[in-house]
Residue, then its C-alpha position, 0 to 999 in steps of 0.5 A: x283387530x289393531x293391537x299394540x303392546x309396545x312399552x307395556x312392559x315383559x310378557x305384554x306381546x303374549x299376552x296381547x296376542x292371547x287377548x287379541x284370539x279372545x277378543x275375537x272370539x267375544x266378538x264373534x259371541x256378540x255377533x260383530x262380525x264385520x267390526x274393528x276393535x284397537x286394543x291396547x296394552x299399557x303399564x300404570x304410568x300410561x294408564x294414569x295419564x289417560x285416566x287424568x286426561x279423559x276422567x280427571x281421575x289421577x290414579x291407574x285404573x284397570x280399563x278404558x273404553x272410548x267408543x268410535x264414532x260413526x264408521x265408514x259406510x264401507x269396510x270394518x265398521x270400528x268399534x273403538x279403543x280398549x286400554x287395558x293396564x297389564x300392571x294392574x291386571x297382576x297386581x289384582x290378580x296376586x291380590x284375588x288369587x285369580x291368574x293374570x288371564x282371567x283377570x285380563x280376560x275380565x277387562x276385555x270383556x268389560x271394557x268391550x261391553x262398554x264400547x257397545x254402550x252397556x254401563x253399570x251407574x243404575x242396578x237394571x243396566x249393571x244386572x244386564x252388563x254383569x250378565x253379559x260379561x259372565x255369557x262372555x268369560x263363562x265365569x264372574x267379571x268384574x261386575x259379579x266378582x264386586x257383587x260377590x265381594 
């Protein structure tokens, strides 16, 4: 596990340690033993940078995901980058009356189910990714708290 915080601004370093204990343990749930997941922490003003860069959206969003290529044919096979942009995650939070950690946690498990090729454009693919998260977190992510709200 590769994480990084710095620049994410106050709490990121406890927060990013909590996430990486939470990562692993989702990838343990998802049987990827033997992989690599670079997480990153990062406030709006980063965020939007990377979204206007990789998505030619110029606004912060909650997540990003960019799958690795092919690994090396030794050593931890990488999955690739999760971004997770600590400002939205409680600026959302204060807004759902949800904590910070369970919506952190909800970005995690969405923006790793993104690595390993789930998506959510067609209703057969998001029914299975909202699934999924809900087996990952044991209450609604992302995708069943839109379809709740």
């Amino acid at each position: 596990m590769l994480l990084s915080t710095e620049g994410a601004g106050r709490g990121a370093a406890a927060q990013g340690a909590r996430l990486e204990r939470l990562a692993l343990r989702f990838m343990t749930g998802l049987r990827l033993s033997g992989s690599e997941l670079s997480l990153t922490l990062v406030r709006d003003t980063e965020m939007r940078r990377l979204n206007a860069q990789w998505r030619a959206k110029d606004k912060p969003t909650d997540v990003l995901s960019f799958p690795a290529g092919e690994g090396p044919a030794v050593g931890l096979r990488p999955l690739g980058d999760v971004v997770i942009s600590l400002d939205t995650g409680r600026r959302v939070a204060r807004q759902l009356g949800a904590t910070l950690e369970e919506e952190l946690a909800r970005y995690l498990a969405h923006g790793l189910l993104h690595l390993l090729g789930h998506d959510h454009h067609r209703k057969d693919e998001a029914r299975r990714m909202r699934a999924e998260e809900e087996r990952l977190l044991g209450f609604a992510g992302m995708l069943g708290r839109a379809a709740d709200s």
